[in-house]
Biotite code that builds the C-alpha atoms (Angstrom):
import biotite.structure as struc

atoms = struc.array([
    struc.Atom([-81.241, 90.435, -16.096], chain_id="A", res_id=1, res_name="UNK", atom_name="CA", element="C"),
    struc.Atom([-78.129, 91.917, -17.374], chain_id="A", res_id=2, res_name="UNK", atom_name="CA", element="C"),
    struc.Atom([-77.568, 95.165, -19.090], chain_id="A", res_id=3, res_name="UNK", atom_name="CA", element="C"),
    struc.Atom([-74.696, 96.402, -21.093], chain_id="A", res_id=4, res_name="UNK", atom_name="CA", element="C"),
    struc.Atom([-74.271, 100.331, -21.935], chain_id="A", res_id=5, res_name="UNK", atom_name="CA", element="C"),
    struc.Atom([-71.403, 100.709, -24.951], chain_id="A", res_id=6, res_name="UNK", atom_name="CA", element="C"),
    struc.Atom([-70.193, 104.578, -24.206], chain_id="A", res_id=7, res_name="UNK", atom_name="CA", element="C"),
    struc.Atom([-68.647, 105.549, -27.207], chain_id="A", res_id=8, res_name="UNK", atom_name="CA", element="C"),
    struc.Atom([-65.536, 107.620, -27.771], chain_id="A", res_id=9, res_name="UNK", atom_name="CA", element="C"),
    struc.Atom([-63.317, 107.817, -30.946], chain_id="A", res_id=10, res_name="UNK", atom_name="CA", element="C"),
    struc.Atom([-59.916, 109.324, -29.978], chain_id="A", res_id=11, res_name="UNK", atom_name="CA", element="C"),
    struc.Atom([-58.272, 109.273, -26.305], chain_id="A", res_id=12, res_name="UNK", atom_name="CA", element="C"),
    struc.Atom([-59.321, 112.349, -24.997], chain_id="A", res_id=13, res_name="UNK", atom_name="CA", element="C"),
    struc.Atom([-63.569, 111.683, -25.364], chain_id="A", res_id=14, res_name="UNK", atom_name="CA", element="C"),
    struc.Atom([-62.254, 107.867, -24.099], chain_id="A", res_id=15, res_name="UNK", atom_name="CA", element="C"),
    struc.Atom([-60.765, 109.165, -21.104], chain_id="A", res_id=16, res_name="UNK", atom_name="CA", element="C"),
    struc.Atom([-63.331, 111.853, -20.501], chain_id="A", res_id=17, res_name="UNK", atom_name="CA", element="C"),
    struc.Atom([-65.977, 109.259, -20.554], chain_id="A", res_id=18, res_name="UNK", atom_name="CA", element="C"),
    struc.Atom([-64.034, 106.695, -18.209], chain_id="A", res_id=19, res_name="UNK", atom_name="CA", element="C"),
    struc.Atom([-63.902, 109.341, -16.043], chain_id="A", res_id=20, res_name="UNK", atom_name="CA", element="C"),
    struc.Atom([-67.276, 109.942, -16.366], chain_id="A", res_id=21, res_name="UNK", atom_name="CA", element="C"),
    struc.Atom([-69.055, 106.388, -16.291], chain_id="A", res_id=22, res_name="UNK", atom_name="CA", element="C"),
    struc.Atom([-66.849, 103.718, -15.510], chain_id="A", res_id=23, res_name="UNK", atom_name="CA", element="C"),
    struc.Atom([-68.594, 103.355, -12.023], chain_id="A", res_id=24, res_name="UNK", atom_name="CA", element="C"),
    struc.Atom([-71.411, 102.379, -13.399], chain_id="A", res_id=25, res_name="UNK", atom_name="CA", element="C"),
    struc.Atom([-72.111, 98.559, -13.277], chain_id="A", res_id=26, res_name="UNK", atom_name="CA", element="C"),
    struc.Atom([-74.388, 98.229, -16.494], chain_id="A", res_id=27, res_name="UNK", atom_name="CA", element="C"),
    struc.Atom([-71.429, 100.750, -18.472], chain_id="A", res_id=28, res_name="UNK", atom_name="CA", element="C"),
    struc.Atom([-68.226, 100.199, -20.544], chain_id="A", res_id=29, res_name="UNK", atom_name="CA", element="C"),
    struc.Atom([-66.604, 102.660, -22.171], chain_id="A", res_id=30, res_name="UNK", atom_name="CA", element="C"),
    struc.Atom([-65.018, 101.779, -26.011], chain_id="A", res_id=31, res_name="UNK", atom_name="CA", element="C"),
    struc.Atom([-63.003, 103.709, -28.543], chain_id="A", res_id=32, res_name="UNK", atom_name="CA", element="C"),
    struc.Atom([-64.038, 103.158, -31.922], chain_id="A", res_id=33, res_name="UNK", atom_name="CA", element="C"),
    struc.Atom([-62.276, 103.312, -35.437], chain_id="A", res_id=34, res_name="UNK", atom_name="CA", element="C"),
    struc.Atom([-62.911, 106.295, -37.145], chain_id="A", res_id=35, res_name="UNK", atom_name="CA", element="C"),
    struc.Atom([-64.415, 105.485, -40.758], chain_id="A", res_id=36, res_name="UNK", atom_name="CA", element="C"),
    struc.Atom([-67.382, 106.900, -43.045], chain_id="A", res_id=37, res_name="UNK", atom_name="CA", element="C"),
    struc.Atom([-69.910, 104.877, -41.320], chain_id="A", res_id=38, res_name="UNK", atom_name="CA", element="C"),
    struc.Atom([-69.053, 107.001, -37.618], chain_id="A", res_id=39, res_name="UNK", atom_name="CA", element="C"),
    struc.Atom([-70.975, 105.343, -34.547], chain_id="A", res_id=40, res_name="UNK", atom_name="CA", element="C"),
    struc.Atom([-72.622, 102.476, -36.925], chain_id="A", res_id=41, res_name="UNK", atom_name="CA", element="C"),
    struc.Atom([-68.946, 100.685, -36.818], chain_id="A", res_id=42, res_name="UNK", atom_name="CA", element="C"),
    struc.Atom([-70.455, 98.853, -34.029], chain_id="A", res_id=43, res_name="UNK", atom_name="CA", element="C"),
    struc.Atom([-73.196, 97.200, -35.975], chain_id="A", res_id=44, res_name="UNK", atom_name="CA", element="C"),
    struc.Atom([-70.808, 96.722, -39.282], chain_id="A", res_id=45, res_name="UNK", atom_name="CA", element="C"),
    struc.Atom([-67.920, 95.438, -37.361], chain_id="A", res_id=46, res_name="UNK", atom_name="CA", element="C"),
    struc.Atom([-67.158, 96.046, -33.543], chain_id="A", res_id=47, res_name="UNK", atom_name="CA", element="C"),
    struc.Atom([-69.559, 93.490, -32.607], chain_id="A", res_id=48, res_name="UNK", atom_name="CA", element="C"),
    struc.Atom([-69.086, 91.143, -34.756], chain_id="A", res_id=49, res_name="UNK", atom_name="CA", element="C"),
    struc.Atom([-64.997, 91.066, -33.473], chain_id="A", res_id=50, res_name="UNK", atom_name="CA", element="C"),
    struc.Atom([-65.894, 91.506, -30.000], chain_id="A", res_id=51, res_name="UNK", atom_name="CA", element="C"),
    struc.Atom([-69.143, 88.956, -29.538], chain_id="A", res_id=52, res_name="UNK", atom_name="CA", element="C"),
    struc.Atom([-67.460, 87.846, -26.417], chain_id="A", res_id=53, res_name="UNK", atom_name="CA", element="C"),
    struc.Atom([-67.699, 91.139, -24.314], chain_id="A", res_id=54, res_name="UNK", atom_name="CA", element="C"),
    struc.Atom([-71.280, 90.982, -24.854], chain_id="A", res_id=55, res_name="UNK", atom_name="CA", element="C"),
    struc.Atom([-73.082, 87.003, -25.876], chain_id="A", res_id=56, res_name="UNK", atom_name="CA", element="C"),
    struc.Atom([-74.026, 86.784, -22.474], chain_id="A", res_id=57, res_name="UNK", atom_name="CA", element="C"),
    struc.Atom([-75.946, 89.830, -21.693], chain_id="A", res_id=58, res_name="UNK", atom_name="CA", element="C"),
    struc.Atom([-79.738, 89.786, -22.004], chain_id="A", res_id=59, res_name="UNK", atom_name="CA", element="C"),
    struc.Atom([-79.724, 93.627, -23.283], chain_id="A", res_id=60, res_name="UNK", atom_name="CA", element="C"),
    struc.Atom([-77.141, 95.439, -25.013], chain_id="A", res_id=61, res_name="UNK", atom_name="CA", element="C"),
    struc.Atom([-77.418, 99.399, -25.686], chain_id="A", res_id=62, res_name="UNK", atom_name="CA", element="C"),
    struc.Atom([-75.228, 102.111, -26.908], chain_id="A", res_id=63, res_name="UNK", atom_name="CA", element="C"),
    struc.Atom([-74.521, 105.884, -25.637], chain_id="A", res_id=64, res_name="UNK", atom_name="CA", element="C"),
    struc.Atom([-72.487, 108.850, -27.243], chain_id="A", res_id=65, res_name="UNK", atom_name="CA", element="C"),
    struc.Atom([-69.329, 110.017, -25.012], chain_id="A", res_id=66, res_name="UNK", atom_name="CA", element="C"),
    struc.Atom([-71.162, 112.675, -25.188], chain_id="A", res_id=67, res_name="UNK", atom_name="CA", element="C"),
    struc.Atom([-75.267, 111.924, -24.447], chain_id="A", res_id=68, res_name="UNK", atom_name="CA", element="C"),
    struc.Atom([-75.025, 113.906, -21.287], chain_id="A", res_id=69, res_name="UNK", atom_name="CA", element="C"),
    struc.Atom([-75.102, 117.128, -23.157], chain_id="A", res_id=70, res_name="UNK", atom_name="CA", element="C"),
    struc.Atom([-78.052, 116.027, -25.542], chain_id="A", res_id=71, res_name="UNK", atom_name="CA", element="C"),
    struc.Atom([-80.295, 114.300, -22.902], chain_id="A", res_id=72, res_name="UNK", atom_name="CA", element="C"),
    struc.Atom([-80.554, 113.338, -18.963], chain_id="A", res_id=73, res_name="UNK", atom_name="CA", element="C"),
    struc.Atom([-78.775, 110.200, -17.774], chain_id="A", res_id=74, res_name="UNK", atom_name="CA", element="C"),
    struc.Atom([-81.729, 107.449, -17.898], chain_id="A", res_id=75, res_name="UNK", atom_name="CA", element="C"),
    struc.Atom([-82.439, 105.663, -14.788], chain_id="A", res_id=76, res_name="UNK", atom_name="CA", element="C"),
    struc.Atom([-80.768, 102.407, -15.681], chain_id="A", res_id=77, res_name="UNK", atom_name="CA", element="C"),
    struc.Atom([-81.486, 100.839, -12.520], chain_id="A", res_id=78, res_name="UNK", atom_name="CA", element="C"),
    struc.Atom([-85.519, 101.339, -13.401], chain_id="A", res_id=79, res_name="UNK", atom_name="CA", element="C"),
    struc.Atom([-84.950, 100.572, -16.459], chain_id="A", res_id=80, res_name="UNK", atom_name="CA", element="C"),
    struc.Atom([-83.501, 97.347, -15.304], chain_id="A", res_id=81, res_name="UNK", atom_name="CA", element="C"),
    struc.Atom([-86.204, 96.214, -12.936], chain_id="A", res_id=82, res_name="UNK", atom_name="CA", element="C"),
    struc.Atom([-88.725, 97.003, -15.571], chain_id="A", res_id=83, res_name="UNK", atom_name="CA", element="C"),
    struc.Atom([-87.037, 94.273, -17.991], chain_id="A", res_id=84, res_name="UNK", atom_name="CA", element="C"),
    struc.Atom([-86.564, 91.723, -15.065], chain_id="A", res_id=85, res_name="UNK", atom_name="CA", element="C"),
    struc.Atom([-90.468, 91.763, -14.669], chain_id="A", res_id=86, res_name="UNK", atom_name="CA", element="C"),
    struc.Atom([-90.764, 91.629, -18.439], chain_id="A", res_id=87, res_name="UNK", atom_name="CA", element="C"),
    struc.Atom([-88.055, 91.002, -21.082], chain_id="A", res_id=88, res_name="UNK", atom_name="CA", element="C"),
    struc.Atom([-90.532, 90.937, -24.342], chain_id="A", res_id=89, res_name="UNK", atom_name="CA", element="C"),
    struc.Atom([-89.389, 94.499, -24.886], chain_id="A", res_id=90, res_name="UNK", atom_name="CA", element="C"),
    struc.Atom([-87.184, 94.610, -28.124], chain_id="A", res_id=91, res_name="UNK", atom_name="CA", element="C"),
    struc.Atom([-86.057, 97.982, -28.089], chain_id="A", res_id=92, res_name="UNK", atom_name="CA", element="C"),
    struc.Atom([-85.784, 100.452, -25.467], chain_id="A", res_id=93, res_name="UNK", atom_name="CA", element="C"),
    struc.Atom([-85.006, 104.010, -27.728], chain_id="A", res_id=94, res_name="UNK", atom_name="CA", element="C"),
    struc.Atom([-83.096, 106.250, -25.549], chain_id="A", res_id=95, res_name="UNK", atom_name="CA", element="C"),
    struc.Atom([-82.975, 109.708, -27.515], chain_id="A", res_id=96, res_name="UNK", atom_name="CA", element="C"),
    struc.Atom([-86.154, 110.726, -29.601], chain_id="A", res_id=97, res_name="UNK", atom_name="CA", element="C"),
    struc.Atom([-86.324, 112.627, -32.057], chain_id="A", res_id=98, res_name="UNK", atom_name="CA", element="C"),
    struc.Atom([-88.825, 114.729, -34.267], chain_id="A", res_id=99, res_name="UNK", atom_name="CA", element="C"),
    struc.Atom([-90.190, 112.927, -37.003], chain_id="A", res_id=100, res_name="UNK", atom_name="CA", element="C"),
    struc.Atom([-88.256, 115.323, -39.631], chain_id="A", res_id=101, res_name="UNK", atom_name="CA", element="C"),
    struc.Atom([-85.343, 113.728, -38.467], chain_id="A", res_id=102, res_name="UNK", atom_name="CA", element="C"),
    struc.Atom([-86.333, 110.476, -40.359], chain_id="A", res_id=103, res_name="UNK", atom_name="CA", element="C"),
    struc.Atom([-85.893, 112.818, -43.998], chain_id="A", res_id=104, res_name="UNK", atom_name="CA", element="C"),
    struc.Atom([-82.883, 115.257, -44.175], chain_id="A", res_id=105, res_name="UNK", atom_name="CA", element="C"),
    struc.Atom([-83.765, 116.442, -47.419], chain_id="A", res_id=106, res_name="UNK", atom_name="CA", element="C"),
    struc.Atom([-85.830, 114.950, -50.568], chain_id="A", res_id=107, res_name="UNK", atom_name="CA", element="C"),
    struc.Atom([-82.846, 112.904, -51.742], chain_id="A", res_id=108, res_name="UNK", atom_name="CA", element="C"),
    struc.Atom([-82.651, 111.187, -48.529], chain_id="A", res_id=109, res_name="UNK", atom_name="CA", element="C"),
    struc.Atom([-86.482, 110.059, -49.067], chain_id="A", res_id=110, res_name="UNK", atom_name="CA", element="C"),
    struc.Atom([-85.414, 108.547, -52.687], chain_id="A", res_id=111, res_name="UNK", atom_name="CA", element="C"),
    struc.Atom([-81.861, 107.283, -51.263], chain_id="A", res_id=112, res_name="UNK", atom_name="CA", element="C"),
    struc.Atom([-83.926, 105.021, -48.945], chain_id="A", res_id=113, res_name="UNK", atom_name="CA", element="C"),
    struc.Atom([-86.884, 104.079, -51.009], chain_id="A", res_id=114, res_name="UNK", atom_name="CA", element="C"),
    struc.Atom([-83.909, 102.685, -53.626], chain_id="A", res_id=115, res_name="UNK", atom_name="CA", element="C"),
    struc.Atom([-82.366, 101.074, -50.570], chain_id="A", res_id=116, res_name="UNK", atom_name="CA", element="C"),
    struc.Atom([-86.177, 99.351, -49.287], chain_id="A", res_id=117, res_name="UNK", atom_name="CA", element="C"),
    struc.Atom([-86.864, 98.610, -52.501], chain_id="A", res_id=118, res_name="UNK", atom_name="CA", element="C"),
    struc.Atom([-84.050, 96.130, -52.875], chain_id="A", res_id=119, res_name="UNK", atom_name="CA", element="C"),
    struc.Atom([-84.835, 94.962, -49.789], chain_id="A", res_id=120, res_name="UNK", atom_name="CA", element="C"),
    struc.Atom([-88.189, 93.924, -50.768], chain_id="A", res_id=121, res_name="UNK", atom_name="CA", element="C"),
    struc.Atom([-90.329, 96.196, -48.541], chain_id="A", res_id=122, res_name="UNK", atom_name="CA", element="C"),
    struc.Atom([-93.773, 96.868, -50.064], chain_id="A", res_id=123, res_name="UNK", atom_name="CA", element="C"),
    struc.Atom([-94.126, 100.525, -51.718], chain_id="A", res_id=124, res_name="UNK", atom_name="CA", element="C"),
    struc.Atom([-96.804, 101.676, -48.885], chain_id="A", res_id=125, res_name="UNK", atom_name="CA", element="C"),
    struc.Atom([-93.769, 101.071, -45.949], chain_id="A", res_id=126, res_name="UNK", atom_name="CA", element="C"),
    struc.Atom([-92.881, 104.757, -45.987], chain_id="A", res_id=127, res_name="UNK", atom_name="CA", element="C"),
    struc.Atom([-96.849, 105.913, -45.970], chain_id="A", res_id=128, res_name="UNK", atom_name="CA", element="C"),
    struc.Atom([-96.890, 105.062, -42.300], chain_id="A", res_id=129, res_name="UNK", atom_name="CA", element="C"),
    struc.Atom([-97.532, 108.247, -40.217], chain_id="A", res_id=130, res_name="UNK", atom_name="CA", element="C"),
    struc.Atom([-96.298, 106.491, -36.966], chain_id="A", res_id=131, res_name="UNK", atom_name="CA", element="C"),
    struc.Atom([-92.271, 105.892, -37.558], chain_id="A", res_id=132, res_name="UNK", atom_name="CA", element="C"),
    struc.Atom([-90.265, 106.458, -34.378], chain_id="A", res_id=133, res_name="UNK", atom_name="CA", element="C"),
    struc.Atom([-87.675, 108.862, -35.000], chain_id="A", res_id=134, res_name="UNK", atom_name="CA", element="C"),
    struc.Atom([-84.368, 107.743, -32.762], chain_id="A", res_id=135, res_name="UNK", atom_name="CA", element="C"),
    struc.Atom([-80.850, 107.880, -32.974], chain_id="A", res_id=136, res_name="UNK", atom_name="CA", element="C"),
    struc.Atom([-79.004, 105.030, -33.309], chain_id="A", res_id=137, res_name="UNK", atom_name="CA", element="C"),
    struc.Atom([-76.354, 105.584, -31.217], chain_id="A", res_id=138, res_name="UNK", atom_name="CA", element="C"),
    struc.Atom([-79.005, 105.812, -28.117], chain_id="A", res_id=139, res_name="UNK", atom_name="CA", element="C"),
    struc.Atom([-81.148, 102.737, -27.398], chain_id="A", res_id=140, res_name="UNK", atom_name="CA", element="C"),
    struc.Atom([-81.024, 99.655, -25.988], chain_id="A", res_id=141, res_name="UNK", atom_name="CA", element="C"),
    struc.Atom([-82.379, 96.396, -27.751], chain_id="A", res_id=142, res_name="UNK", atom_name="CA", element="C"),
    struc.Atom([-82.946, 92.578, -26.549], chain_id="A", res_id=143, res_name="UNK", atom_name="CA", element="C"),
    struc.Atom([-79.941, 89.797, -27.224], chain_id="A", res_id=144, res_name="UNK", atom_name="CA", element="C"),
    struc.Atom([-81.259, 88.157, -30.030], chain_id="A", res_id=145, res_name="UNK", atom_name="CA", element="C"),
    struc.Atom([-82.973, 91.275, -31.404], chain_id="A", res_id=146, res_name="UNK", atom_name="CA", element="C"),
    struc.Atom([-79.763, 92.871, -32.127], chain_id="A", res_id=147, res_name="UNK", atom_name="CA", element="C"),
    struc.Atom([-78.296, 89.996, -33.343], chain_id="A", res_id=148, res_name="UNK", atom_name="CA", element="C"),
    struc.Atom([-80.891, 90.062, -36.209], chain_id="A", res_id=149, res_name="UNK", atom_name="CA", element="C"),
    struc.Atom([-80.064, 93.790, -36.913], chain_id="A", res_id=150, res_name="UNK", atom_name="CA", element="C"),
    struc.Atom([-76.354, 93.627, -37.647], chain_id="A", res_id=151, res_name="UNK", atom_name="CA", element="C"),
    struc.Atom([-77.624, 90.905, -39.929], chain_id="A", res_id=152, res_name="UNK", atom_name="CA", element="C"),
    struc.Atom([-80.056, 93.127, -41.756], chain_id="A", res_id=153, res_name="UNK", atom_name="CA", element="C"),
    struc.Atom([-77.397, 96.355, -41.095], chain_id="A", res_id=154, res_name="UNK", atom_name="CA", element="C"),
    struc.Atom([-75.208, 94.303, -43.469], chain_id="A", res_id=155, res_name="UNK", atom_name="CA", element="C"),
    struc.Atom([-77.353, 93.550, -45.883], chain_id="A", res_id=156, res_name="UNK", atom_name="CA", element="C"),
    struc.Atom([-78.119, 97.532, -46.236], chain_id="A", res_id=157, res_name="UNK", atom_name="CA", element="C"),
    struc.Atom([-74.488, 98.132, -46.232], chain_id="A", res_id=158, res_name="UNK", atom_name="CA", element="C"),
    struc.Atom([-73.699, 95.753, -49.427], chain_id="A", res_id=159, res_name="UNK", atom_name="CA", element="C"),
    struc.Atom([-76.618, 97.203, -51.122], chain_id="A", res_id=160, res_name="UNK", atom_name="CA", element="C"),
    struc.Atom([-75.378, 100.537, -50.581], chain_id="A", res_id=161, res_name="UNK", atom_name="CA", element="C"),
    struc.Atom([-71.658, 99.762, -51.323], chain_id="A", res_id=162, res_name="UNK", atom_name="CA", element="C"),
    struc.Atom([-73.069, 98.437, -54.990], chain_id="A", res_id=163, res_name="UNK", atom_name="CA", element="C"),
    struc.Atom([-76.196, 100.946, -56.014], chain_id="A", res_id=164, res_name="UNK", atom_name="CA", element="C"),
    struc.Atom([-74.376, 103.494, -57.883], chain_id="A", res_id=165, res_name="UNK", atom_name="CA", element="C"),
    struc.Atom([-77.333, 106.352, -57.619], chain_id="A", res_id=166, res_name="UNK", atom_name="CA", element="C"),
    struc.Atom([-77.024, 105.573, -54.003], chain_id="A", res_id=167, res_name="UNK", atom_name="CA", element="C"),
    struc.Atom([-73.094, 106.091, -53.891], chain_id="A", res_id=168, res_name="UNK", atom_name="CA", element="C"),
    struc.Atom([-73.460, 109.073, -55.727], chain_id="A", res_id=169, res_name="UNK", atom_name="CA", element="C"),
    struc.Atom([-75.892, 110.362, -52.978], chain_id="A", res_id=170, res_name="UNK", atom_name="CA", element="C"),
    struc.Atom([-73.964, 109.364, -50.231], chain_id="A", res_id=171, res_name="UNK", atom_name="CA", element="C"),
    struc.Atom([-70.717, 111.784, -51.329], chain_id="A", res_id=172, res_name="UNK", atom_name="CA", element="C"),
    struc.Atom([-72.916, 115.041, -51.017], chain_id="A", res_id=173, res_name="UNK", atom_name="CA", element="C"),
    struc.Atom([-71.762, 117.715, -48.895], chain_id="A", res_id=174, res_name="UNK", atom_name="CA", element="C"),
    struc.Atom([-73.560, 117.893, -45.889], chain_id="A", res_id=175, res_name="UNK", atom_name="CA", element="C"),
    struc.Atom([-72.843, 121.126, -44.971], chain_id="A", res_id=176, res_name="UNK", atom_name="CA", element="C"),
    struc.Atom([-72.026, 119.438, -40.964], chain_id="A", res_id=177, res_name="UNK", atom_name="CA", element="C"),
    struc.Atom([-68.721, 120.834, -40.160], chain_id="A", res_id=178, res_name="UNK", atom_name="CA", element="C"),
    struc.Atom([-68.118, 119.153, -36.127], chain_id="A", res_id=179, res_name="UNK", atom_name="CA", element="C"),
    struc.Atom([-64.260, 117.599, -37.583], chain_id="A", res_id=180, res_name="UNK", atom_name="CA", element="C"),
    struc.Atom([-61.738, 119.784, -39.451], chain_id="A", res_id=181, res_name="UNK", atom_name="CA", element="C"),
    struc.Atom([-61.133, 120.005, -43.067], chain_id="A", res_id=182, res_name="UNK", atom_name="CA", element="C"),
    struc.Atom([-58.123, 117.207, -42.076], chain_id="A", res_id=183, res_name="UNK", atom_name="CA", element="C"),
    struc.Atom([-59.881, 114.821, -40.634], chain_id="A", res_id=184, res_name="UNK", atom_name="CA", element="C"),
    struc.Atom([-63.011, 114.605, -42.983], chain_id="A", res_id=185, res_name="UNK", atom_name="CA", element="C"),
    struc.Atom([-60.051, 114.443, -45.743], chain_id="A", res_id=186, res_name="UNK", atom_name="CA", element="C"),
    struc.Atom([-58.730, 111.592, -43.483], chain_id="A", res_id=187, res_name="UNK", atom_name="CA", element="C"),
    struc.Atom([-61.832, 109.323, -43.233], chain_id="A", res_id=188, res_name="UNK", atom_name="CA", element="C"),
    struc.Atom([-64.191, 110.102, -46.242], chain_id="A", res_id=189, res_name="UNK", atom_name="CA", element="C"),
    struc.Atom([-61.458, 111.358, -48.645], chain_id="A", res_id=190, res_name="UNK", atom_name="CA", element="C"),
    struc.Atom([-62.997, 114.805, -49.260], chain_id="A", res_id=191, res_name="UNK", atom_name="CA", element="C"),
    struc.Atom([-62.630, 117.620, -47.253], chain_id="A", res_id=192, res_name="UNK", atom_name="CA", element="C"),
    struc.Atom([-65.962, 117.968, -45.728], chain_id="A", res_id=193, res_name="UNK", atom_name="CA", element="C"),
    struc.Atom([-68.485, 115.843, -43.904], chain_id="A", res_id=194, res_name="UNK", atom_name="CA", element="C"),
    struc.Atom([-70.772, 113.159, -46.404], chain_id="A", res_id=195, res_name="UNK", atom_name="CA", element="C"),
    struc.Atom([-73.616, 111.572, -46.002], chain_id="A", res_id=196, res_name="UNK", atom_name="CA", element="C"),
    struc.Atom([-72.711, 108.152, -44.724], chain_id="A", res_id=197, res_name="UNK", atom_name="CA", element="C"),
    struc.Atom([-72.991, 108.519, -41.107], chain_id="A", res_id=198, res_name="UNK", atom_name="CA", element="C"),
    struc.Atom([-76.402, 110.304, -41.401], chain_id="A", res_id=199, res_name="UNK", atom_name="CA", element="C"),
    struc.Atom([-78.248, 107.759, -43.630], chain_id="A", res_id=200, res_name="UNK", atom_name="CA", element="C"),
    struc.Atom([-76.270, 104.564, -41.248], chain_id="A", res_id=201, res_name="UNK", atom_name="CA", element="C"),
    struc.Atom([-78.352, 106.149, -38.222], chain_id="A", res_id=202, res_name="UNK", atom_name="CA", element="C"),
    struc.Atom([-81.412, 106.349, -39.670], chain_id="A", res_id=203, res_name="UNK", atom_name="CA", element="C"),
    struc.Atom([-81.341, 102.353, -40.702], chain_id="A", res_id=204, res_name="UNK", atom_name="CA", element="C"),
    struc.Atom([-82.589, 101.236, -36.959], chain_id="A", res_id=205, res_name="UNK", atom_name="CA", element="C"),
    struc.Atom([-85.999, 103.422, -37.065], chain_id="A", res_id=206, res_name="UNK", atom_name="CA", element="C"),
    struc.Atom([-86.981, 101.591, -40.123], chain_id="A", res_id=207, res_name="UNK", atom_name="CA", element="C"),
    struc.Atom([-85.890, 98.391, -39.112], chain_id="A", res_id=208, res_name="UNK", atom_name="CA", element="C"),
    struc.Atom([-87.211, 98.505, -35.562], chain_id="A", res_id=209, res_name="UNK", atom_name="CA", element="C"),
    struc.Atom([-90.499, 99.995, -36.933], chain_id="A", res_id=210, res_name="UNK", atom_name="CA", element="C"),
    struc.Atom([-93.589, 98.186, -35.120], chain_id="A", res_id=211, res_name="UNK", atom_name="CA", element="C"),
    struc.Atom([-91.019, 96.616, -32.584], chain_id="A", res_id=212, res_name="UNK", atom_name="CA", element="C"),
    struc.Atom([-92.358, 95.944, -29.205], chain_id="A", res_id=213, res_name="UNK", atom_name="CA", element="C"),
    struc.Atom([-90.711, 99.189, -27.637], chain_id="A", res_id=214, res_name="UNK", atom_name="CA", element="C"),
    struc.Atom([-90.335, 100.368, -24.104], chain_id="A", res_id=215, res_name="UNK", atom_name="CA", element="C"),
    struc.Atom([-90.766, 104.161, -24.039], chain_id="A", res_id=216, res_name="UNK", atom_name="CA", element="C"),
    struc.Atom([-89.431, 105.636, -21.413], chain_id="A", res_id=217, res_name="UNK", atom_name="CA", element="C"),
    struc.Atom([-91.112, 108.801, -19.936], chain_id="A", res_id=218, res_name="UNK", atom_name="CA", element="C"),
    struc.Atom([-88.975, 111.867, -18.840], chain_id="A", res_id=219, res_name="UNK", atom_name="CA", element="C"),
])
């Protein structure tokens, strides 16, 4: 069974802090990533896609923040690995958790993705479901083929989002999320403060994964 960890970094100094940090690690490899609107979902829109080669042959393939350290404890990958030799039906192995708020910002992010599900055919009664797993999608792991089938289905969500106009009108809110300067928000969204691109891209995978065999790790 073989497991690859993407650590992601977008500028030298998080690369080199997290080389420093986790190139030892057998099941890790550390990438910088282009800086654009969609943040750490350039991996599903693009990085992949270019790079299918570092990754085809690995039975798993997850993703980590530069940064996870500070948000959670390192996961025993080694566990984790012996679990999947011994059964690899898991689909998803969600690394970060999160409160079920999470899923909803705010009301408009509700109607933002009912217009996006809607288009994608999902019945009306999809968002009733009281048992959504709130994760982010920078942190989890999922089978070969599995994510395969997302970036599929994240592209579809991105053209319909690129071509709703109530949804691109959404998407240039303030968010009020001030971790870059003025400068560099200017520099990737064209407005000088942080939109809502990046937050509704990383709430895509707990829809899409919903009712997913998972693995749920315990702390």
């Amino acid at each position: 069974m073989r497991l690859r960890i993407y650590i992601l970094s977008f500028n030298d100094e998080t690369f080199n802090f997290a080389n420093e940090r986790y190139s030892n690690y057998n099941w890790a490899k550390v990438i910088k990533i282009e800086s654009t609107v969609l943040f750490e979902s350039i991996m599903y829109d693009k990085w992949l896609i270019e790079n299918e080669d570092d990754w085809k042959d690995f039975d798993y393939i997850g993703f980590l923040s530069w940064k996870f350290e500070y948000k959670i404890i390192m996961p025993d990958f080694n566990k984790i690995i012996e679990i999947l030799e011994k059964n690899n039906s898991y689909e998803l192995i969600p690394l970060y958790l999160n409160d079920i708020k999470f899923m909803y910002h705010n009301d408009d992010m509700y109607i933002f993705f009912k217009n996006l599900f809607k288009e994608l055919n999902y019945p009306d009664d999809y968002f009733s479901s009281n048992d959504f797993l709130p994760f982010f999608s920078n942190y989890w792991i999922a089978r070969n083929d599995i994510l395969r089938k997302y970036i599929i289905f994240f592209k579809k969500c991105k053209n319909i989002i690129n071509n709703n106009p109530i949804i691109q009108e959404y998407l240039y809110l303030d968010t009020g999320y001030n971790s870059l300067s003025k400068e560099k928000y200017l520099e990737i969204f064209n407005k000088p403060y942080c939109c809502n691109h990046p937050f509704i891209y990383e709430r895509i995978p707990i829809f899409y994964f919903h009712n997913k065999k998972m693995l749920i790790l315990k702390n």
